[in-house]
N, C-alpha and C positions, 0 to 999 in steps of 0.2 A: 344257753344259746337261744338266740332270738330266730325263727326262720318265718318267711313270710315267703309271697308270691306278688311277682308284679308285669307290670306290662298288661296293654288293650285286654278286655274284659273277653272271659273266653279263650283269650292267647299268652294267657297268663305264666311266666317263667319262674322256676325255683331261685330262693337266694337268699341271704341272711342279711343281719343288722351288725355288721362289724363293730369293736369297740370305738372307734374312732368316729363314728356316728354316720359312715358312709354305708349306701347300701349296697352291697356283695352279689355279684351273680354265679349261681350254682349249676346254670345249663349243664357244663363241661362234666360233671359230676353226679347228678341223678337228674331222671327225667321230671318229678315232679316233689310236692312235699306233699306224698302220701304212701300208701303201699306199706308196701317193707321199709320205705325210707323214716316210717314213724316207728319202726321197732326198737328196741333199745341197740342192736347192732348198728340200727342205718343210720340211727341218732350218731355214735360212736364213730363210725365213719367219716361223719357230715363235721364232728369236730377235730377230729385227725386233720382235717384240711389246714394248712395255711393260708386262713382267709385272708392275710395279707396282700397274698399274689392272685388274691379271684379280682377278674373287673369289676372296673365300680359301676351303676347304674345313676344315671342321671337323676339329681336331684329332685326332678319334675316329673319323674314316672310315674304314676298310677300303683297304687297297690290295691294288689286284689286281697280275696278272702284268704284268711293264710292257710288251709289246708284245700287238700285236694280232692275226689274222689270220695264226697262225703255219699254214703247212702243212707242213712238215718238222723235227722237231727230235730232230736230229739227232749222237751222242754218238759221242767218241772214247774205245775202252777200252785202258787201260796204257801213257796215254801219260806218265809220270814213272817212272823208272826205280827209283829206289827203292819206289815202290808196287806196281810190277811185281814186284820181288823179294818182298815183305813176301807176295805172292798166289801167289807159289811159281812165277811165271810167267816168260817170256824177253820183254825189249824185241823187240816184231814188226819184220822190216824195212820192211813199209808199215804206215799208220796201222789201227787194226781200228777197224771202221764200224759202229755198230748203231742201229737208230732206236727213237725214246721215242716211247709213242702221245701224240698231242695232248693227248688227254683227261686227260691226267696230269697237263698244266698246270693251276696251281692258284698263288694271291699268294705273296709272299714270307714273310708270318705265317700264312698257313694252316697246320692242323694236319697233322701225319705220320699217317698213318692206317693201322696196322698191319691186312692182310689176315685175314681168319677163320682162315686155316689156316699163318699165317706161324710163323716160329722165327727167322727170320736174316735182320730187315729192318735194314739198316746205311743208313749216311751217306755223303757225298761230298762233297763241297765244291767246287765246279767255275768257272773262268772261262767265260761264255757270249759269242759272239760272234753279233750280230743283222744280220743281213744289211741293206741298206740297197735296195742295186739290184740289179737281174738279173745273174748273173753265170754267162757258160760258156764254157768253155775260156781261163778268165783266168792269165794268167803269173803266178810268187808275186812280183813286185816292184808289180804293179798290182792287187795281191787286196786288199789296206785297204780302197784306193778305192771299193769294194763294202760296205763294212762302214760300217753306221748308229753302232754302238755296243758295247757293252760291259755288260755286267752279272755278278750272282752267279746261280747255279743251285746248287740241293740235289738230286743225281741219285739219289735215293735209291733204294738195292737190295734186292730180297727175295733174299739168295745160295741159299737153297735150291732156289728157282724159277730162279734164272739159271744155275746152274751142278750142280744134282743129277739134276736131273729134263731126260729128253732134248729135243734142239733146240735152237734158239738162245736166245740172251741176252733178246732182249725181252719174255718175257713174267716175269718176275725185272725188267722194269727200268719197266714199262707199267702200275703198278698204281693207282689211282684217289689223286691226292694226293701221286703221288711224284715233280712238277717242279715244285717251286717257282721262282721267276724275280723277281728283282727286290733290293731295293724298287724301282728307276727304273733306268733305261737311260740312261748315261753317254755321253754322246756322242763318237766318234771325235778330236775334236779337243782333248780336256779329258784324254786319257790318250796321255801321251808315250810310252810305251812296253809296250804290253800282257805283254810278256815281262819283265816286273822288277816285280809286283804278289808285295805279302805276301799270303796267304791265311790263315784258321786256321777251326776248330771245335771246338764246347766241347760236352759232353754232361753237366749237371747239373753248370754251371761247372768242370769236368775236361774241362784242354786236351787234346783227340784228333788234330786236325792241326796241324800246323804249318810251312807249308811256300811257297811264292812259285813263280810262273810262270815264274822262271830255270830250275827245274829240269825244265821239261817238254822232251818230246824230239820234237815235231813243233808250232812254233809257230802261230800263227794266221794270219800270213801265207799259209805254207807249206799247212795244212788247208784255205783258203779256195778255193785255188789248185789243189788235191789233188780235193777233194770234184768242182770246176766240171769236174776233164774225164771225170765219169762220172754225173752229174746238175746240171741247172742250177738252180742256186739262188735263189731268188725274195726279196722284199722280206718282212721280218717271219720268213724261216725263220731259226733258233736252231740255233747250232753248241755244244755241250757238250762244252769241250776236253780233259776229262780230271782226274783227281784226284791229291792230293801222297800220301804215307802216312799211314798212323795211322786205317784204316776200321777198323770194328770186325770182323771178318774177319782180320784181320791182328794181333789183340790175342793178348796170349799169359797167359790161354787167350782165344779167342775171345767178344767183347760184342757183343751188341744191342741193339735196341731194344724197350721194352716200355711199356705203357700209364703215362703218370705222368710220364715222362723230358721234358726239355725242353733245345731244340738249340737253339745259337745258332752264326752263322756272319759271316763279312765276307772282304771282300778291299778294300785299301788301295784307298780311293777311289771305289769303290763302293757304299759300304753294308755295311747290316747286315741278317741276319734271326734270326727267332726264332720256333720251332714247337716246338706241346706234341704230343706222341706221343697219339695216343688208338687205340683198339681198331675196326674196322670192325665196323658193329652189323649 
């Protein structure tokens, strides 16, 4: 099951992606796509419906971030080993943890919105993993079972601000518009294997990644599992498992982004998105 949100940014309403490729509105049915709505019952619920008979939403709606009520979201750095090299950097022997501000979140077509003072705001392309149920101090054979879903994330970076200028990574990773999420949240039982998804990203239809979630070096098992015995993880929080090569940081010479550019991204089964670069006014 596909479930997303849509509608004005902010007034965003629950709904799905019906087979029939029309998108579904879930008001009637739960208030949001978070909560208890991502537990495996509200899941079970939500596909008991005959999406048939929910209205359909206009083709031209807005889709927002597809979950709800995220309060941690929360990003793994360098974990694909060839992007680790391409960044000059060593595979860490634990996973490196850094959190994205919420406020970053923003739809899957929402615009990249380069900072006033940027030079070196790049792309990622990331598998996101959305928590479903509470989970702490869960063993990695039983961490799935935590897990609502699946989605894309764009963990976009200002490198200058994450790594020139002193202190940590977040505030290089926290900049207004630079988490996108979505289009919809795939749900745990529609994707057999989260570790064998194709990924790519195109910058002005020029492929920049290209790469699949076989090559990451701390799975999402493993992360969910990792994360729960040093914070526990709540329903709706967003795990951002890391990115393949080909960031524009790693180009030779080095690219970015600049007003005008338009990204497009997907990972197999998931979806797709697409964001026009514009200038922070």
């Amino acid at each position: 099951m596909k479930l997303l949100r849509h509608g004005p940014s902010g007034a965003e309403k629950p709904g799905l992606m019906h087979a029939d490729g029309t998108v579904r509105d879930l008001s009637g049915h739960v208030s949001d796509i978070g909560g208890a709505a991502l537990s495996d019952a509200g899941i079970a619920a939500l596909r008991a419906i005959d999406a048939g008979k929910l209205p359909i939403v206009p083709a031209t709606t807005r889709l927002g971030p597809c979950v709800a009520g995220t309060g941690k979201f929360i990003c793994i750095g360098l974990n694909y080993a060839d992007h680790a090299a391409e960044s000059g950097m060593s595979v860490p022997p634990e996973p490196i943890i850094f959190m994205k501000a919420t406020s970053a979140i923003v739809g899957p077509n929402d615009p990249i919105i380069v900072p006033r003072t940027s030079v070196k705001t790049d792309w990622e392309v990331e598998l996101a993993v959305i928590i479903g149920t509470r989970a702490k101090y869960v063993s990695e054979a039983d961490a799935l079972a935590h897990v609502a879903g699946y989605a894309i994330t764009n963990d976009v970076s200002e490198r200058a601000f994450q790594t020139e200028r002193s202190g940590q990574w977040t505030k290089g990773k926290s900049c207004d518009n630079f988490g996108q999420i979505g289009p919809w949240l795939v749900t745990r039982d529609e994707v057999a294997d989260p570790q064998n998804l194709k990924m790519w990203l195109t910058v002005n239809g020029q492929t920049m990644q290209d790469g699949a979630t076989t090559t990451m070096v701390y799975g999402a098992a493993f992360l969910v599992s990792y994360l729960s015995q040093f914070m526990t993880l709540h329903p709706g929080d967003v795990i951002s498992t890391g990115t393949p090569p080909g960031v524009g940081m790693g180009k030779k010479p080095p690219q970015f982004l600049r007003a005008g550019d338009v990204v497009e991204l997907g990972i197999a089964g998931l979806g797709q998105q697409r964001q026009d670069v514009i200038d922070d006014i």
